[in-house]
Structure formats: structure tokens, C-alpha cells
LUMTORTOR-853402 format. One record per atom (N, C-alpha, C, CB): x, y, z. Coordinates in steps of 0.05 Angstrom, whole numbers, plus 5000, padded with zeros to 4 digits. Last residue first. Glycine has a CB too. Example, Ala and Ser with C-alpha at 12.3 -4.5 7.8 and 13.67 -1.06 7.14 Angstrom:
525749555142
527349795143
525850015157
528249885114
526448865156
524649105156
526449345156
522649115181
This chain:
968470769170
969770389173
967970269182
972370289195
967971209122
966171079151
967370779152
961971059147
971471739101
970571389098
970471269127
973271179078
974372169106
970772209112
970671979112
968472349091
980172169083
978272219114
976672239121
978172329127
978672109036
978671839046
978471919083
981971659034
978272519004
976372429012
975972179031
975672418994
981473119013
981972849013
979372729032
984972799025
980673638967
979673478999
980573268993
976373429010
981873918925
982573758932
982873688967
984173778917
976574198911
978574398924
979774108941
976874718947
974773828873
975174108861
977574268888
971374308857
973373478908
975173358894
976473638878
973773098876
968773738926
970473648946
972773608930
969573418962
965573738885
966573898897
968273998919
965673938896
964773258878
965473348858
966573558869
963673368840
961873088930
964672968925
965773158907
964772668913
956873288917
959073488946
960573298934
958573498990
954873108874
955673378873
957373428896
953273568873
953372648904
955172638882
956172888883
954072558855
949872908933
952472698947
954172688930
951772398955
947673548919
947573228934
950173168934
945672968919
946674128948
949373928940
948473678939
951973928961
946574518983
944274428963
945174228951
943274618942
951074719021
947974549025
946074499014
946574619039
953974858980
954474558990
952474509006
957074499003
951775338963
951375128944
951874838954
953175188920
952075629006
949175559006
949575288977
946675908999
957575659003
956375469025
952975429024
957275589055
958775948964
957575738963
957475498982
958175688946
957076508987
954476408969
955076088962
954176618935
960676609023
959176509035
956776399009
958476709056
965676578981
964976368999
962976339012
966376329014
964477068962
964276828940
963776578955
967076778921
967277458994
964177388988
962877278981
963077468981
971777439035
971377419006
968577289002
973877248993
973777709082
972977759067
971577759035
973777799074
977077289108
978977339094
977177579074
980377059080
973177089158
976477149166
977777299138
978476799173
968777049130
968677199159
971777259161
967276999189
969776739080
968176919083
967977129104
966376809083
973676309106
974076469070
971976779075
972076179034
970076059141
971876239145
973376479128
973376099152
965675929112
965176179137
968876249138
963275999180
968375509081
968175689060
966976009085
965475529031
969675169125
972075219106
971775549093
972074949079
964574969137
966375139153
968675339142
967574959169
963474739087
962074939105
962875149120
961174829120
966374309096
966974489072
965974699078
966174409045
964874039148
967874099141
967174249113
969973799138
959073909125
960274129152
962874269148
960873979182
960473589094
958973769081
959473909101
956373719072
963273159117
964273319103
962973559093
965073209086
959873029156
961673149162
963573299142
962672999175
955172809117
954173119140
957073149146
951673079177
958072419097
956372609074
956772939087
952272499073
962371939103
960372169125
960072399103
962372329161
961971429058
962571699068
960571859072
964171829054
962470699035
960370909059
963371179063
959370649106
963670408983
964970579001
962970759014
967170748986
């Protein structure tokens, strides 16, 4: 199974600026520095933690 690694890692990224800029919560911006340290295994794991659906990243 090929998955866009950079789009999801953007898409969680984004997710966690907003948590951070829109809702105040400070936790999100520290782990957007963790999903850019993230390998591949690790970003799924953590993708699967804040149930992302992973199948919208699968490269056809």
C-alpha cells in the first residue's frame, strides 16, 4: 500500500496550527514539531491515535 506520507503529515500539521492558533491549546503546537520528526511508521501510529482515516492518503 503506497501513502502520501507529505500530505498527511501536512494534513495533521495543519490540524494541530489550528488546535493551537484557533482554540489556544499549546500541546498542539509542540506536536506538530513531533509529526515533523515522525517517521512513517510513527505518523500512521499517530494518525490512527486521532482516528484519521488512512485510506484517504492511498496513492492509486
Amino acid at each position: 500500500m503506497n501513502i502520501d506520507f507529505e500530505e498527511l503529515r501536512d494534513d495533521m500539521k495543519e490540524e494541530c496550527y489550528g488546535a493551537y492558533f484557533g482554540g489556544g491549546f499549546g500541546g498542539a503546537l509542540i506536536e506538530s514539531f513531533d509529526i515533523d520528526a515522525a517517521s512513517e511508521s510513527e505518523l500512521l501510529d499517530m494518525a490512527r491515535e486521532k482516528n484519521i482515516d488512512i485510506r484517504k492518503y492511498i496513492i492509486p
